[in-house]
C-alpha positions as a printed Julia matrix, in Angstrom:
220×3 Matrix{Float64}:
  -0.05    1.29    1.77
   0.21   -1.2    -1.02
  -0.2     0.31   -4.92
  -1.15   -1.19   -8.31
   0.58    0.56  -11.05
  -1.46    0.09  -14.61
   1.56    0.87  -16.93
   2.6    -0.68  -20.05
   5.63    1.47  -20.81
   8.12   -0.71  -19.36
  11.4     2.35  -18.67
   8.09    4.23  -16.81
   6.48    1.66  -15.11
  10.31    0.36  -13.35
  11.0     4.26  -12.92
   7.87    5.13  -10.99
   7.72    2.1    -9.22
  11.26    2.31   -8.18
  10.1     5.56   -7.02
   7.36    4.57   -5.35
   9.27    1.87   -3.43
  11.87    4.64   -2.17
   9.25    6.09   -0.12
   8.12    3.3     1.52
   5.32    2.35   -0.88
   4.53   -1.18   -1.9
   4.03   -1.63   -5.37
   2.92   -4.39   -7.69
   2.56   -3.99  -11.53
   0.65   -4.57  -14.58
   1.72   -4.51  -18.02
  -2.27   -4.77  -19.54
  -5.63   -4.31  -18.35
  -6.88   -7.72  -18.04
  -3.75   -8.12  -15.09
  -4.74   -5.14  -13.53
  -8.38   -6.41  -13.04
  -7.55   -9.63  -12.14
  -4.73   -8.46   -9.39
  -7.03   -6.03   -8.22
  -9.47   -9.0    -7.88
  -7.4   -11.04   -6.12
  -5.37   -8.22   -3.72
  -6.88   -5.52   -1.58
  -4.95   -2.62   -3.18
  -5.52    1.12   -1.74
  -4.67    2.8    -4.62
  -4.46    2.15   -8.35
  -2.39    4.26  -10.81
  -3.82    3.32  -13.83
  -3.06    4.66  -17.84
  -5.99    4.99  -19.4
  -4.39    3.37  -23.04
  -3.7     0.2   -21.62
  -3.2    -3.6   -24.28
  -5.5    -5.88  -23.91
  -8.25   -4.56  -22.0
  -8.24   -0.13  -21.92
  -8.12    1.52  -18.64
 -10.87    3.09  -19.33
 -12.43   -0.86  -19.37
 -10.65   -1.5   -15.83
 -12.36    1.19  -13.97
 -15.6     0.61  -15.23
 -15.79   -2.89  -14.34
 -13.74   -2.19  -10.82
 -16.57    0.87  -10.04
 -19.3    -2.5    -9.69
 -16.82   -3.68   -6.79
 -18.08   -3.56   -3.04
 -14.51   -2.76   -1.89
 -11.91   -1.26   -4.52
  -9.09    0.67   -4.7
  -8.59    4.06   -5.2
  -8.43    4.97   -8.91
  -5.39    7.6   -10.1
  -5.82    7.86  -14.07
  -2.26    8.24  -15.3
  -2.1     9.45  -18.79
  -1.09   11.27  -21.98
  -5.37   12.74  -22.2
  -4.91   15.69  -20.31
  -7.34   17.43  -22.11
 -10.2    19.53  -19.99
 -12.99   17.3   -21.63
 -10.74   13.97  -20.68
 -10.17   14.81  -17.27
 -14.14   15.42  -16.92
 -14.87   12.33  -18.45
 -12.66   10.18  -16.52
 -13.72   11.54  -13.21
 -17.36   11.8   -13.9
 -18.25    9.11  -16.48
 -15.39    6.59  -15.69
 -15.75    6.56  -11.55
 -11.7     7.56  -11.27
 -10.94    9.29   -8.27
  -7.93   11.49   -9.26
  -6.58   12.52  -12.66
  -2.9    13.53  -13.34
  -2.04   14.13  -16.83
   1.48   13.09  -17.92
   4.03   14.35  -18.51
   3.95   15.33  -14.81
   5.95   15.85  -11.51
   6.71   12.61   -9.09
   6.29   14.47   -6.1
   3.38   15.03   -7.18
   1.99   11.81   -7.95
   3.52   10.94   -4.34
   1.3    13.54   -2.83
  -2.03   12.1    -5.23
  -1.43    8.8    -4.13
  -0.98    9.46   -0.37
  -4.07   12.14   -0.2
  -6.27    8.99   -1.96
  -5.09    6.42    0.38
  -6.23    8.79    3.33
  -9.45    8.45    1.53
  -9.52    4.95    1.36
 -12.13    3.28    3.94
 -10.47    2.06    6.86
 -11.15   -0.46    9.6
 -13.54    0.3    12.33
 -10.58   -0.06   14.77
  -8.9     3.53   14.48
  -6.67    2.39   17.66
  -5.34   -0.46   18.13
  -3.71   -1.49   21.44
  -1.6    -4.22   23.19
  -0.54   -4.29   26.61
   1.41   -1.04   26.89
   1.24   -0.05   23.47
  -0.85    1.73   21.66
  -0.95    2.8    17.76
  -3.51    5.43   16.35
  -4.06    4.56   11.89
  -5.55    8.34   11.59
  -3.11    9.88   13.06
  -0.53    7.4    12.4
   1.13    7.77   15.94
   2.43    5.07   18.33
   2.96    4.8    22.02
   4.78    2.24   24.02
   3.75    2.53   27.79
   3.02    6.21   27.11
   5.99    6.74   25.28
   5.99    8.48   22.4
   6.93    6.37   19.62
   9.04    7.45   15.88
   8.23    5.17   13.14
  10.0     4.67    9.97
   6.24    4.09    7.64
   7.58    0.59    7.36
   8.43   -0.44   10.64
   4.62    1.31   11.75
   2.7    -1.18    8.88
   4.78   -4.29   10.22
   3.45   -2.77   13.65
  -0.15   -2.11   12.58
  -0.45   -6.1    10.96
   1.15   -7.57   14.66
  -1.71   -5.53   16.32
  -4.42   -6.81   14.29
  -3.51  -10.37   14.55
  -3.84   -9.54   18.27
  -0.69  -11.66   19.67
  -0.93  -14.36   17.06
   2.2   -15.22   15.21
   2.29  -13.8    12.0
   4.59  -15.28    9.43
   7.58  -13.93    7.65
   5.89  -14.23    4.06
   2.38  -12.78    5.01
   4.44   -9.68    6.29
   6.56   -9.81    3.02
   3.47   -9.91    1.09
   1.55   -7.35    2.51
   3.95   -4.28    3.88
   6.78   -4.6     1.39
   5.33   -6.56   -2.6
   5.45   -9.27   -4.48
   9.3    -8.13   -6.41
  10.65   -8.09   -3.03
  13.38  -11.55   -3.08
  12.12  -13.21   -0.11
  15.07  -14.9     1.02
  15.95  -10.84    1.8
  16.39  -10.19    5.51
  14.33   -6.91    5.23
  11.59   -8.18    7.68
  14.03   -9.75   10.02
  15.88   -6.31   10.29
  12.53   -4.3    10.47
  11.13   -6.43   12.79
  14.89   -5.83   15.32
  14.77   -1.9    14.98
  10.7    -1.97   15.57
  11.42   -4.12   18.77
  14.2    -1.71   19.97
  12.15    1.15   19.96
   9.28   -0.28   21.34
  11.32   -1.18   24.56
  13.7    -4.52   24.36
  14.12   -8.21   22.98
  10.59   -8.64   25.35
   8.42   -6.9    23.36
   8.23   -8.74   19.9
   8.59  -12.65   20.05
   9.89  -15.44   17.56
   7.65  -18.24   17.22
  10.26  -20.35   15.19
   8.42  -21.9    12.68
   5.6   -19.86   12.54
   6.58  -16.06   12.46
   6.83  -12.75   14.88
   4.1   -12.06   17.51
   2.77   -9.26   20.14
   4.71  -10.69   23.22
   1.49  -10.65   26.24
């Protein structure tokens, strides 16, 4: 899952992302609307979490203009309106797709932002397979030669982006990019040491390959 947060409170912003990140959720942010648009013009997000009294360009402004998208993210208004008549008005008039009024609970917002990105429209391919193993998105399940499989969410998304580039080597910054975010150092050995416990419990050194050069790949 990979999350745009709309915030330009600085302390909240780096405290909910922070958050955010300890649960396995990649986040980018925005300090001002005209960012948010353009980021969410430029990145597939799933969900955005997005304060309605934003510089620049309003919230309100961003999901207006990202409603006229063909594929957008999920829209989580954030924010201090938590007024009856506001909630009604961003769901209804704005296009959001959740409302949480602040100040509010982060387990919460956890919960918000996972129960959207179910929501999200997914690939055609619910299952994805490869030789012996096999990994269902719904259900978010994986099994190596009919093994049952336990996934940190982490280790499963680096798993899910080997599958769809179907034995093709897939390079250390794309995964960077896409399962962990852009604040991520990536000189950081996170990948290398996701990608060695994901290979363990899928079965051995044989099931994930180096392509030196060019990244990790679905071993045939």
């Amino acid at each position: 899952m990979r999350v745009l947060l709309a915030e330009d409170h600085r302390v909240l912003a780096r405290t909910i992302a922070k958050g955010l990140r300890r649960e396995s959720i990649a986040v980018d942010v925005a300090a001002c609307g005209d960012e948010a648009e353009r980021m969410c013009l430029l990145t597939e997000y799933d969900v955005l979490v997005l304060d309605r009294d934003l510089p620049v360009l309003t919230g309100d402004e961003v999901c207006r203009r990202l409603a006229c998208l063909t594929v957008r993210p999920r829209v989580l208004m954030l924010t201090a309106a938590g007024g009856t008549d506001d909630k009604i008005y961003g769901l209804t008039e704005l296009g959001a797709d959740d409302y949480l009024a602040k100040p509010f609970d982060f387990a919460e917002l956890v919960a918000r932002i996972r129960t959207l990105y179910r929501r999200t429209p997914r690939q055609p391919d619910a299952v994805l397979r490869h030789g012996g193993i096999r990994l269902d998105r719904v259900r978010r399940e994986v099994f190596a030669d009919g093994r049952p499989v336990d996934l940190t969410p982490r280790e499963f998304d680096v798993l899910d982006m080997l599958l769809k580039f179907r034995g093709e080597a897939v390079s250390h910054r794309d995964l960077l990019r896409t399962v962990w975010d852009e604040n991520l150092d990536p000189r950081t050995s996170a990948v290398r040491a996701t990608v060695s416990r994901l290979r363990r419990k899928l079965g051995g050194p044989g099931t994930i390959a180096v392509d030196t050069g060019l990244g990790y790949r679905l071993a045939p």
